[in-house]
PyMOL Python script that loads the backbone (N, CA, C, O; Angstrom):
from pymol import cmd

cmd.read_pdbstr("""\
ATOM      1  N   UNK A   1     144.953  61.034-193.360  1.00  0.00           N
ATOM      2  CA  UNK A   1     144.090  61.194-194.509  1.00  0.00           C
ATOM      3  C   UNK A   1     143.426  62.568-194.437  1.00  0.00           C
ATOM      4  O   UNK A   1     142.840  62.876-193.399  1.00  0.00           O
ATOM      5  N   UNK A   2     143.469  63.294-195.321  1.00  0.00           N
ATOM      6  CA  UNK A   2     142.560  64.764-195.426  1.00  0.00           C
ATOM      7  C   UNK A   2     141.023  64.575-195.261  1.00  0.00           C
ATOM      8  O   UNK A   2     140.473  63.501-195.505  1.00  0.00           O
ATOM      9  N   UNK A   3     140.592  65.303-194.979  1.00  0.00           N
ATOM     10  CA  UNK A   3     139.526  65.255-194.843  1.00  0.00           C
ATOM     11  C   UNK A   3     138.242  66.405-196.010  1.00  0.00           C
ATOM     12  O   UNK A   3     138.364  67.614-196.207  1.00  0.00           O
ATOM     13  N   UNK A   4     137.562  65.838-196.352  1.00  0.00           N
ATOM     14  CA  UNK A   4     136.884  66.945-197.239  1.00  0.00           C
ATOM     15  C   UNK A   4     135.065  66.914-197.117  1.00  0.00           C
ATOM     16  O   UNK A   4     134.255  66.012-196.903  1.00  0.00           O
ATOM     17  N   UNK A   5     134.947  68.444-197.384  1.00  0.00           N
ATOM     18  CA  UNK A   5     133.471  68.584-197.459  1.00  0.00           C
ATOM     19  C   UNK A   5     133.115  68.566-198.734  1.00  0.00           C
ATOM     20  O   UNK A   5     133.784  68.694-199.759  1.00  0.00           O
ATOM     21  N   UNK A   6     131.491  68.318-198.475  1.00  0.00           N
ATOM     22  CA  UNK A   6     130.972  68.388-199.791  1.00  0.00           C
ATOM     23  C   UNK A   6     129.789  68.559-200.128  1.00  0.00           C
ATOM     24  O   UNK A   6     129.139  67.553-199.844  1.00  0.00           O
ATOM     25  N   UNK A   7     129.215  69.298-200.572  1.00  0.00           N
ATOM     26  CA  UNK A   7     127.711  69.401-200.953  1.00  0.00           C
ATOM     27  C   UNK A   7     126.861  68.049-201.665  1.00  0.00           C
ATOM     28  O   UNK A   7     127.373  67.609-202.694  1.00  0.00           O
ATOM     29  N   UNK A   8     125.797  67.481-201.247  1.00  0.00           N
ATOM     30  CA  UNK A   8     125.803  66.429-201.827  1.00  0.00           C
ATOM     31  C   UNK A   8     123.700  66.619-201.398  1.00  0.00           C
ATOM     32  O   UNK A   8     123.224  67.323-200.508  1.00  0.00           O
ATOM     33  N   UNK A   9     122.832  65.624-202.505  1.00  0.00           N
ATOM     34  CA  UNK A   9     121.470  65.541-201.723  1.00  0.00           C
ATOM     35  C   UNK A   9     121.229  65.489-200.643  1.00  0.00           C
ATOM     36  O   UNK A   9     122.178  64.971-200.055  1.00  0.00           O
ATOM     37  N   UNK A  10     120.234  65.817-199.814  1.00  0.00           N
ATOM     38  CA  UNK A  10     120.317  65.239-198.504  1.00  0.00           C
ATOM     39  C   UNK A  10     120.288  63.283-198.603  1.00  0.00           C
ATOM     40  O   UNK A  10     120.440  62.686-199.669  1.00  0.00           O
ATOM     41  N   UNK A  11     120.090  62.669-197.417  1.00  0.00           N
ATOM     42  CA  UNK A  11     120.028  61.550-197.233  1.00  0.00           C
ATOM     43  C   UNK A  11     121.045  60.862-197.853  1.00  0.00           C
ATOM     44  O   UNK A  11     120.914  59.641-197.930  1.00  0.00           O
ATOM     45  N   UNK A  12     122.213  61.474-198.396  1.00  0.00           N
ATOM     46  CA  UNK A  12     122.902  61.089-199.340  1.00  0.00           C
ATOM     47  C   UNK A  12     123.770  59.676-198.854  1.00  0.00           C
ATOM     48  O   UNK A  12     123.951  59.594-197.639  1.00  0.00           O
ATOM     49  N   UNK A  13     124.257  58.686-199.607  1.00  0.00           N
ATOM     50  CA  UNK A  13     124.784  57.511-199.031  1.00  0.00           C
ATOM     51  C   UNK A  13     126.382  57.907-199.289  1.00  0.00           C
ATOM     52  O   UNK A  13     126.778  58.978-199.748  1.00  0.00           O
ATOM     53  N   UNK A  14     127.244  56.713-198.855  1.00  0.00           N
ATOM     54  CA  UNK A  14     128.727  56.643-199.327  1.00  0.00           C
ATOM     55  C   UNK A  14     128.938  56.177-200.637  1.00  0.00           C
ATOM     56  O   UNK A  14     130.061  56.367-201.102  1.00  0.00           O
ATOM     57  N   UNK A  15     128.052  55.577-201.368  1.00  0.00           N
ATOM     58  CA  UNK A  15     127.834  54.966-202.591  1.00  0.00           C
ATOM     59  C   UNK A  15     127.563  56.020-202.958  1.00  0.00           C
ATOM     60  O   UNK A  15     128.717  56.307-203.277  1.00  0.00           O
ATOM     61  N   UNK A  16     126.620  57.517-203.379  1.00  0.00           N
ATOM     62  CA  UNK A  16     126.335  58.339-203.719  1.00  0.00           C
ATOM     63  C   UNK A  16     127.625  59.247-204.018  1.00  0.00           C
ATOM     64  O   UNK A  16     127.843  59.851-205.068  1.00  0.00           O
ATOM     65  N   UNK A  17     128.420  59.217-202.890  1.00  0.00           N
ATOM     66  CA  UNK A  17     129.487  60.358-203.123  1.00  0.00           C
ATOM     67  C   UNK A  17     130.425  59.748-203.582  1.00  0.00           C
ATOM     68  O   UNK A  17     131.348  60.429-204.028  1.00  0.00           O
ATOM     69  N   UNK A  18     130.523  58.399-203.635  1.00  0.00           N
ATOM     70  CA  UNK A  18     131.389  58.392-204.380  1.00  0.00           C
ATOM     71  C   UNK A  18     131.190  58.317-205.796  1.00  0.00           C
ATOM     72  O   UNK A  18     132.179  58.622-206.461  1.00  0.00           O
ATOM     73  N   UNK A  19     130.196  57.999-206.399  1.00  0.00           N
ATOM     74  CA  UNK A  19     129.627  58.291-207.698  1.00  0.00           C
ATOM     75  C   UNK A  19     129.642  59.528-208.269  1.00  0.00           C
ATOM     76  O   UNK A  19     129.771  59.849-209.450  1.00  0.00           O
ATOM     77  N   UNK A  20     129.457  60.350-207.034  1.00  0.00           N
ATOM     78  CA  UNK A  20     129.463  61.676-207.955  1.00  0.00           C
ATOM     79  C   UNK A  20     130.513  62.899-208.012  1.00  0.00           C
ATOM     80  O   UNK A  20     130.510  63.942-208.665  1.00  0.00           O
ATOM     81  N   UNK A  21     131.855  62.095-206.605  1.00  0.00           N
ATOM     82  CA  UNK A  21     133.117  62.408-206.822  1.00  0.00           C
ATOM     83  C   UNK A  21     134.250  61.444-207.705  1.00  0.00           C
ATOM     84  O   UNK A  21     135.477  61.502-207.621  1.00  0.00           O
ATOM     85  N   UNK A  22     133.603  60.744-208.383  1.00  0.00           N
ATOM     86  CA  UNK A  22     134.467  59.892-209.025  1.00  0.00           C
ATOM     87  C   UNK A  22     135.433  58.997-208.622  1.00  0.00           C
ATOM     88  O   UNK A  22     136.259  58.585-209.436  1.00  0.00           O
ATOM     89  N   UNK A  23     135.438  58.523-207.091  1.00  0.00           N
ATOM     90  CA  UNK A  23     136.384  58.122-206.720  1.00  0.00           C
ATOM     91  C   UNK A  23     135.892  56.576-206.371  1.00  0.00           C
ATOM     92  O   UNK A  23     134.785  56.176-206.010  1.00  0.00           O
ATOM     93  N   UNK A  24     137.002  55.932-206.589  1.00  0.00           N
ATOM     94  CA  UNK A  24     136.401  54.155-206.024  1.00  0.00           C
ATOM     95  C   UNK A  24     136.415  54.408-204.171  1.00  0.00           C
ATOM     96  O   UNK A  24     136.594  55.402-203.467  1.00  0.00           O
ATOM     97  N   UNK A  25     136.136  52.995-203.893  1.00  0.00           N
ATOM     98  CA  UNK A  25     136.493  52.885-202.128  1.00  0.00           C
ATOM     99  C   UNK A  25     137.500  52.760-201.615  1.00  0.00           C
ATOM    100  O   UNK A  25     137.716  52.669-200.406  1.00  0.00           O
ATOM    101  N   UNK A  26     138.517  52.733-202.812  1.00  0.00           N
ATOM    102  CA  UNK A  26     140.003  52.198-202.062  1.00  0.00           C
ATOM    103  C   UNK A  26     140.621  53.641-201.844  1.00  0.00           C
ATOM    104  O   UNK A  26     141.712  53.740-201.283  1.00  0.00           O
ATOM    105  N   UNK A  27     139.778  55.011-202.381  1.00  0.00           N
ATOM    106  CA  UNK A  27     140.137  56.582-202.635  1.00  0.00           C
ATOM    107  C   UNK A  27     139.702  56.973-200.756  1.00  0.00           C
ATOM    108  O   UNK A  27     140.441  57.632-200.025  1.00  0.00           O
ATOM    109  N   UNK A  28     138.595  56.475-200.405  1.00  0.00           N
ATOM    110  CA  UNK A  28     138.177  57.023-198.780  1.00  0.00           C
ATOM    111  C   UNK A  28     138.197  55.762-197.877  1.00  0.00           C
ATOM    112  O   UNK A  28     138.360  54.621-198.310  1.00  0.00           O
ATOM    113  N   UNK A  29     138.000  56.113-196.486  1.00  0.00           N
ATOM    114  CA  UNK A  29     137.932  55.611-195.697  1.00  0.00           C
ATOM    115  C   UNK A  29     136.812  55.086-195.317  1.00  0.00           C
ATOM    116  O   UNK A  29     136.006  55.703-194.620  1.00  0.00           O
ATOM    117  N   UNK A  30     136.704  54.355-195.571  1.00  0.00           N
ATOM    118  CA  UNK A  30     134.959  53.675-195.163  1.00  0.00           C
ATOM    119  C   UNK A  30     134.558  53.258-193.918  1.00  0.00           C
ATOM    120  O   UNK A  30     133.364  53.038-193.712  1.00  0.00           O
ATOM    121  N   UNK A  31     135.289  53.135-193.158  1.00  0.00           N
ATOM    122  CA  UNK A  31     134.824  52.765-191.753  1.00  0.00           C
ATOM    123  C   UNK A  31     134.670  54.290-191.173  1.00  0.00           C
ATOM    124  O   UNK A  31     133.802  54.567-190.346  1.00  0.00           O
ATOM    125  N   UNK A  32     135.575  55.228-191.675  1.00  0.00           N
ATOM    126  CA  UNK A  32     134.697  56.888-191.441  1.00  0.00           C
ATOM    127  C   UNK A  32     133.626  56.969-191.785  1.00  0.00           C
ATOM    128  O   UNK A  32     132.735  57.379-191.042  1.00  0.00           O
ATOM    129  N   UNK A  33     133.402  56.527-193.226  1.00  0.00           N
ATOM    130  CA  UNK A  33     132.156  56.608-194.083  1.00  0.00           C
ATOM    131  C   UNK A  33     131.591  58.356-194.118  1.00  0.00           C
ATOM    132  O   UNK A  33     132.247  59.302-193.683  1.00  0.00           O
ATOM    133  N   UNK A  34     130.961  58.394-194.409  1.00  0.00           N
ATOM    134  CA  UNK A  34     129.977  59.779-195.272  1.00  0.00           C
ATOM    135  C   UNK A  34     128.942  60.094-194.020  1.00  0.00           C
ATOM    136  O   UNK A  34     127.908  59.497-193.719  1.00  0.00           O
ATOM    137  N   UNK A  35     129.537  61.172-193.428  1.00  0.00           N
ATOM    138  CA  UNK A  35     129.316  62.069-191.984  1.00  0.00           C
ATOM    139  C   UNK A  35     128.497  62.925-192.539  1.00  0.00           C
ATOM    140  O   UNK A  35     128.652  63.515-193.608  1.00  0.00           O
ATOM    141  N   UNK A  36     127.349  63.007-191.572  1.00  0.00           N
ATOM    142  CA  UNK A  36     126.336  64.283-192.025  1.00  0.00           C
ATOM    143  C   UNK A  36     126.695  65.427-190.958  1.00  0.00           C
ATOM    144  O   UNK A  36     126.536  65.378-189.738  1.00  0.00           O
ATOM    145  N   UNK A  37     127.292  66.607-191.839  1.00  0.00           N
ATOM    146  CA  UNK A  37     127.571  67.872-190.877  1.00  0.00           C
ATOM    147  C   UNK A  37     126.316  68.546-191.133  1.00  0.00           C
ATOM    148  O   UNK A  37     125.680  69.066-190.217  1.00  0.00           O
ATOM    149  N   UNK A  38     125.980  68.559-192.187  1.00  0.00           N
ATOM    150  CA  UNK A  38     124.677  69.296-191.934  1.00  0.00           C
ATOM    151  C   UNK A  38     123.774  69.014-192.981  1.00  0.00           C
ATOM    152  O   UNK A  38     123.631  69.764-193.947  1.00  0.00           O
ATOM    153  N   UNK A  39     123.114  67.880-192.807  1.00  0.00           N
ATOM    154  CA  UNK A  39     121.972  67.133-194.205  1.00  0.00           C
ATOM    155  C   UNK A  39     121.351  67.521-194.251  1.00  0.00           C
ATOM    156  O   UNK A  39     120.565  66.756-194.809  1.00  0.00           O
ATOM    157  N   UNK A  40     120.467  69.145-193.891  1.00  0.00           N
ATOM    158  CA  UNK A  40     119.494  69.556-194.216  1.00  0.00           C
ATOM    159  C   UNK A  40     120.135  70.231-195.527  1.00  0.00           C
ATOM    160  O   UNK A  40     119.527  70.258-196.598  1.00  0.00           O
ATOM    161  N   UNK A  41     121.482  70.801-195.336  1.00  0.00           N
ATOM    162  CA  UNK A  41     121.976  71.816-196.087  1.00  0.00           C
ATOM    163  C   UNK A  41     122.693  70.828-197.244  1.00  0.00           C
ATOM    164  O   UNK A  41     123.131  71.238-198.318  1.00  0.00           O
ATOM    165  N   UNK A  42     122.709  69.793-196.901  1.00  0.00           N
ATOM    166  CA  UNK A  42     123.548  68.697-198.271  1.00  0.00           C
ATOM    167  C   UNK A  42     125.373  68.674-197.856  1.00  0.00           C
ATOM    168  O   UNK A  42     126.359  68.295-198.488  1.00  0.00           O
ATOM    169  N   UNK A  43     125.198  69.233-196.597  1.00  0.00           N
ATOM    170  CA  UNK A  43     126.767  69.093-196.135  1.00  0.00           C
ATOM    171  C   UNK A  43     127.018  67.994-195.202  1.00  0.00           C
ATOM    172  O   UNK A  43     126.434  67.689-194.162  1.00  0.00           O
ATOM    173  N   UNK A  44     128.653  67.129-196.189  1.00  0.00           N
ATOM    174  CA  UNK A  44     128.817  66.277-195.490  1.00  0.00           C
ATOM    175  C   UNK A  44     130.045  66.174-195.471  1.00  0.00           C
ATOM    176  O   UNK A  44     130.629  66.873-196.298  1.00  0.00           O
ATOM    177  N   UNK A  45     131.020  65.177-194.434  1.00  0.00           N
ATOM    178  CA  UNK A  45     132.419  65.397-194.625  1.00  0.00           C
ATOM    179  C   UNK A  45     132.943  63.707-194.711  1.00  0.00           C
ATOM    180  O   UNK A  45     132.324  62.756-194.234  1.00  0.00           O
ATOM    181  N   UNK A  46     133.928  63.662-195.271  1.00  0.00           N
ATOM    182  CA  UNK A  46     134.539  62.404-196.282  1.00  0.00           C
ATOM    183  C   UNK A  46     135.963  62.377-195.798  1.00  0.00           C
ATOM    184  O   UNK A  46     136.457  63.456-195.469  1.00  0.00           O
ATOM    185  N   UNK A  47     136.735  61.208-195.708  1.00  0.00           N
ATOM    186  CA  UNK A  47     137.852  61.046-195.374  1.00  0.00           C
ATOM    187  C   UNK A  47     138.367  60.948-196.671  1.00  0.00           C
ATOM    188  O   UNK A  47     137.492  61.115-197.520  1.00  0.00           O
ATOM    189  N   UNK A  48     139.752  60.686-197.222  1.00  0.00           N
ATOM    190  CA  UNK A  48     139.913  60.139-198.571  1.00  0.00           C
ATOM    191  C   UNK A  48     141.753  60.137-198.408  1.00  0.00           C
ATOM    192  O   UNK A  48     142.380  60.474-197.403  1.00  0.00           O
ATOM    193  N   UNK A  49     142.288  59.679-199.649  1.00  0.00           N
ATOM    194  CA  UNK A  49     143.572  59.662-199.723  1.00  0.00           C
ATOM    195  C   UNK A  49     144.351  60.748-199.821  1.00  0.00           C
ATOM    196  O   UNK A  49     143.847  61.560-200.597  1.00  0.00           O
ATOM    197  N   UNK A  50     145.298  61.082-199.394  1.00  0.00           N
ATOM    198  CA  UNK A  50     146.218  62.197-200.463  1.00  0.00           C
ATOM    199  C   UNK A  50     146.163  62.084-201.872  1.00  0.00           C
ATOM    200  O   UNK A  50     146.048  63.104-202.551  1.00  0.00           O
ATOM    201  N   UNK A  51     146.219  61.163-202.300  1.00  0.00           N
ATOM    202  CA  UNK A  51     145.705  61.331-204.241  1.00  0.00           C
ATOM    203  C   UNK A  51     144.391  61.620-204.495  1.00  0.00           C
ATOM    204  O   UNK A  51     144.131  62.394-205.416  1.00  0.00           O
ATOM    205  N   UNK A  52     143.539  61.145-203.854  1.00  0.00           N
ATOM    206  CA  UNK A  52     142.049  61.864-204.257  1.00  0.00           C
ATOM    207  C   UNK A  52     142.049  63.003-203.523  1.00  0.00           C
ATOM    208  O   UNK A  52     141.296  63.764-204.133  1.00  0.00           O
ATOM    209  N   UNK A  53     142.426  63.501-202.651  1.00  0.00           N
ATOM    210  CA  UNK A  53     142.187  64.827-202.411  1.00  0.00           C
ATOM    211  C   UNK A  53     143.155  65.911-203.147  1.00  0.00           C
ATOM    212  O   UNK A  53     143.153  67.112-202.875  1.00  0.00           O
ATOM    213  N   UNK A  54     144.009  65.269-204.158  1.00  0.00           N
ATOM    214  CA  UNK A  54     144.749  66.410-204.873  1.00  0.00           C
ATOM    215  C   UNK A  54     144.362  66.347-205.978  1.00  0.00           C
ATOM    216  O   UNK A  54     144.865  67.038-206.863  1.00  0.00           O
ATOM    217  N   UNK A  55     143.139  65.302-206.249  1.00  0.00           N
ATOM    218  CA  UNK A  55     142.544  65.331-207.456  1.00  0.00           C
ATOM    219  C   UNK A  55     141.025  66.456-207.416  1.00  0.00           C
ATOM    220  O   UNK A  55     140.799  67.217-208.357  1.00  0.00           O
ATOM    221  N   UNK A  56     140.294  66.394-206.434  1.00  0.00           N
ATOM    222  CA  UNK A  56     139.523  66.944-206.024  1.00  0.00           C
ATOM    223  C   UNK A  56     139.934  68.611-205.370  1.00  0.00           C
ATOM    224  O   UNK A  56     139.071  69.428-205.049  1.00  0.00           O
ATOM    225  N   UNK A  57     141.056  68.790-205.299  1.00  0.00           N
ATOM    226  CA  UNK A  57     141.490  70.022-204.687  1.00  0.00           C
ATOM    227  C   UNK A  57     141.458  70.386-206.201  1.00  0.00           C
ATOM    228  O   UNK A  57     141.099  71.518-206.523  1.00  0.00           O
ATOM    229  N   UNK A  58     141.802  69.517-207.100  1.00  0.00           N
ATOM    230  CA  UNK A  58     142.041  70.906-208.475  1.00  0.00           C
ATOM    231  C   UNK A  58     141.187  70.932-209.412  1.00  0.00           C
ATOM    232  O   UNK A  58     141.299  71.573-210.457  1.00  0.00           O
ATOM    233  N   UNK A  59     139.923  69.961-208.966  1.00  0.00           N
ATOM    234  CA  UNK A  59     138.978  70.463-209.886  1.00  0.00           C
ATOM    235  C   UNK A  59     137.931  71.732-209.571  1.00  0.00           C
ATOM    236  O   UNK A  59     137.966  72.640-208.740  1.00  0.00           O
ATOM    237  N   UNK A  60     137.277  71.480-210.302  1.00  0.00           N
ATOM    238  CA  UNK A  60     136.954  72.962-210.434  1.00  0.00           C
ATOM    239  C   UNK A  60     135.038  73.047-209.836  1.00  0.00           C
ATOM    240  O   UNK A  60     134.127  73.821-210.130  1.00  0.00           O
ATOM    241  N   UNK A  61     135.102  72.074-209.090  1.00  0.00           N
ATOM    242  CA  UNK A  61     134.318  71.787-208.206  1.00  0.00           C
ATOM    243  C   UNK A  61     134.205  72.967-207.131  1.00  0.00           C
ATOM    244  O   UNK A  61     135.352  73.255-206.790  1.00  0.00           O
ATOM    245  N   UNK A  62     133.134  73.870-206.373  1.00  0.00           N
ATOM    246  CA  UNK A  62     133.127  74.747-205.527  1.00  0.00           C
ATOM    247  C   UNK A  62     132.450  73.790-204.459  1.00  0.00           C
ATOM    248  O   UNK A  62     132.867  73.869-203.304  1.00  0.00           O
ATOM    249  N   UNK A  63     131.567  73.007-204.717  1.00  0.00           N
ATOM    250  CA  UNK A  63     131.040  72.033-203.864  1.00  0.00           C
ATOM    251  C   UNK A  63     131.795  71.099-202.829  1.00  0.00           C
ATOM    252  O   UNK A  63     131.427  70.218-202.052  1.00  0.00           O
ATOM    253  N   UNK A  64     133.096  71.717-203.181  1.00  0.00           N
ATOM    254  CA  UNK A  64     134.365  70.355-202.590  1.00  0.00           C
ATOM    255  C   UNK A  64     135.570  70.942-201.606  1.00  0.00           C
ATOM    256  O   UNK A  64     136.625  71.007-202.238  1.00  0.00           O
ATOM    257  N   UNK A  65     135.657  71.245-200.668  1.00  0.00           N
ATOM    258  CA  UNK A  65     136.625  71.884-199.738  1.00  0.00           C
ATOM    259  C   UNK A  65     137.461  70.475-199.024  1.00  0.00           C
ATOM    260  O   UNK A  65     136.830  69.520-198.570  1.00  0.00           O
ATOM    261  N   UNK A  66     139.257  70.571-199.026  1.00  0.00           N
ATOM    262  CA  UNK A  66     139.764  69.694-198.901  1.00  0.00           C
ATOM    263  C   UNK A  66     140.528  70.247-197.312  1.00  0.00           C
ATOM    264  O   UNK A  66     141.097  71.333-197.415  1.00  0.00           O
ATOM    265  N   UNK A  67     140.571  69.644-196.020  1.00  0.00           N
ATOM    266  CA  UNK A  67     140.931  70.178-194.884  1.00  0.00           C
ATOM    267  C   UNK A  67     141.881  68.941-194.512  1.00  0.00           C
ATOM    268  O   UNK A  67     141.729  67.771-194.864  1.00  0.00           O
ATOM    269  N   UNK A  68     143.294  69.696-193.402  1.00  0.00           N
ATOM    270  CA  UNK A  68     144.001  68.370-193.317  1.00  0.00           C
ATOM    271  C   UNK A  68     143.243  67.791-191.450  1.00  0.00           C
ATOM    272  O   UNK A  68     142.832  68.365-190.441  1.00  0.00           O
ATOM    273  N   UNK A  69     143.369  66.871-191.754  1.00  0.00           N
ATOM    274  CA  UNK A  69     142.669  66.133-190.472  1.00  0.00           C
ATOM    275  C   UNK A  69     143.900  65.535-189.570  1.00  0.00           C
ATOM    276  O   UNK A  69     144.199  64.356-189.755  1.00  0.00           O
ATOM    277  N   UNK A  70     144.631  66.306-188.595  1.00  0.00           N
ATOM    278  CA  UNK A  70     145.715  65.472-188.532  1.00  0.00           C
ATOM    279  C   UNK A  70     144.885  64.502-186.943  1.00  0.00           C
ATOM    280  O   UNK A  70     143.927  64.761-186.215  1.00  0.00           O
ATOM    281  N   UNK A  71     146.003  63.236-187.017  1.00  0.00           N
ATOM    282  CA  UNK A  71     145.568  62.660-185.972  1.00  0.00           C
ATOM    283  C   UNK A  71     145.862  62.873-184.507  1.00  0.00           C
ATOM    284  O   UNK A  71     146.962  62.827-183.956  1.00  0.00           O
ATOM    285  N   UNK A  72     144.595  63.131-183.939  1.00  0.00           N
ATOM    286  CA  UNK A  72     145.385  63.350-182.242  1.00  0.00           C
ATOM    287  C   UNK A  72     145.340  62.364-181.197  1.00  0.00           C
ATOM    288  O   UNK A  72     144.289  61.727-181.142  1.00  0.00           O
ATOM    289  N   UNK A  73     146.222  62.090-180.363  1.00  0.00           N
ATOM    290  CA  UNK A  73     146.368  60.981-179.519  1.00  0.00           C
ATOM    291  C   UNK A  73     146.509  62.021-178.311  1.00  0.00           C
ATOM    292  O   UNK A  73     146.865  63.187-178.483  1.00  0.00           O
ATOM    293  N   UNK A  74     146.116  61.342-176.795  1.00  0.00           N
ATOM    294  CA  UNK A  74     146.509  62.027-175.411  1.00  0.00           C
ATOM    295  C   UNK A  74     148.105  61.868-175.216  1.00  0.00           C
ATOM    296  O   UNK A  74     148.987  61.062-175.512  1.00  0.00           O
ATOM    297  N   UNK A  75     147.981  62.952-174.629  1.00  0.00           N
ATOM    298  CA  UNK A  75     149.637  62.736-174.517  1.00  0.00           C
ATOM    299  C   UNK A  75     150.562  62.787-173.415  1.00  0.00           C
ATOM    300  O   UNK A  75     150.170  63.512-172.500  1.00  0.00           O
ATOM    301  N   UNK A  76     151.463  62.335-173.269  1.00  0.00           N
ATOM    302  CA  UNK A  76     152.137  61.120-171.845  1.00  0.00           C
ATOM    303  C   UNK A  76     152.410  61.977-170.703  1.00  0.00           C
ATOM    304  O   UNK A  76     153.265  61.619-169.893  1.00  0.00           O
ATOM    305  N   UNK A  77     151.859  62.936-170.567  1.00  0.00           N
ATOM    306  CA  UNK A  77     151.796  63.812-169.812  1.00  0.00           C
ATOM    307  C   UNK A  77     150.617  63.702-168.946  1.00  0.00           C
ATOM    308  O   UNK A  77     149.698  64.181-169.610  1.00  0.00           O
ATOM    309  N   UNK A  78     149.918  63.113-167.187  1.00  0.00           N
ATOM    310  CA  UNK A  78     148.867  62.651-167.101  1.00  0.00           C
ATOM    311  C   UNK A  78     148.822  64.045-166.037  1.00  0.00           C
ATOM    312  O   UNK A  78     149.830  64.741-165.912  1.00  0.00           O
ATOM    313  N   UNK A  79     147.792  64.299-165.441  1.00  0.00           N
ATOM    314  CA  UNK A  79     147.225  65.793-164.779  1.00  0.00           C
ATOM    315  C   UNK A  79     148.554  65.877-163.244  1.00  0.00           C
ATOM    316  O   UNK A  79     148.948  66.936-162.754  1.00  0.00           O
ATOM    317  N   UNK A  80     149.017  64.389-162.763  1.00  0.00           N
ATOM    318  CA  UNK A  80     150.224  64.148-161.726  1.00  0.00           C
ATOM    319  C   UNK A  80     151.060  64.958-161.881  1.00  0.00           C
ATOM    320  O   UNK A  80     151.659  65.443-160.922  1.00  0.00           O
ATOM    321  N   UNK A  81     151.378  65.409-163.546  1.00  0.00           N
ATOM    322  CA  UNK A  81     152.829  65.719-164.111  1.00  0.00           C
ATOM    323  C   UNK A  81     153.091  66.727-164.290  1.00  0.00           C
ATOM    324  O   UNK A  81     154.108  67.119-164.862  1.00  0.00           O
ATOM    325  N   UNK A  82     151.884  67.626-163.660  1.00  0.00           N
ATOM    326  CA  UNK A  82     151.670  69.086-164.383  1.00  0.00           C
ATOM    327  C   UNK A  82     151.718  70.162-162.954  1.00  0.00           C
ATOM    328  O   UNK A  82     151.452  71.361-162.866  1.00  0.00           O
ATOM    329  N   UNK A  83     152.204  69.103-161.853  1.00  0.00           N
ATOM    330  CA  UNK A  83     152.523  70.422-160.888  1.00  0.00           C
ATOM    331  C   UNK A  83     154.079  71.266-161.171  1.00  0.00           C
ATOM    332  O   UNK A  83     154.380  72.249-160.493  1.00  0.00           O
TER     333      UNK A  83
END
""", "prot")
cmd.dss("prot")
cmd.show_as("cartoon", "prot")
cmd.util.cbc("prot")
cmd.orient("prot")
């Protein structure tokens, strides 16, 4: 799932952004839910679908930056394996 920022009030909820990005709950990830990167400044970051983030990538929103979040796992390689 991409990941996106967004300018939003401070204290802002997940109910909030999504109201005012137009998107239902089935558009983000809710057990991510609405991350405060920086709530003094109204910056926060949002998980969401590939369709809402190509809906939100083309509006004309400056408040809205869309980043890909890929997933990372450790990998089968343990510190033994590396002489």
């Amino acid at each position: 799932m991409p990941l996106l920022t967004v300018r939003l009030a401070q204290d802002a909820t997940l109910e909030l952004a999504l109201r005012t990005l137009g998107l239902a709950v089935s558009d983000v990830d809710a057990g991510y839910g609405l991350v405060p990167l920086d709530p003094a400044q109204g910056l926060y970051a949002l998980r969401v679908t590939d369709s809402a983030a190509s809906r939100l990538a083309t509006a004309d929103d400056a408040g809205v930056g869309v980043f890909a979040d890929p997933r990372i796992e450790p990998s089968r390689e343990g510190p033994e394996s590396a002489e």
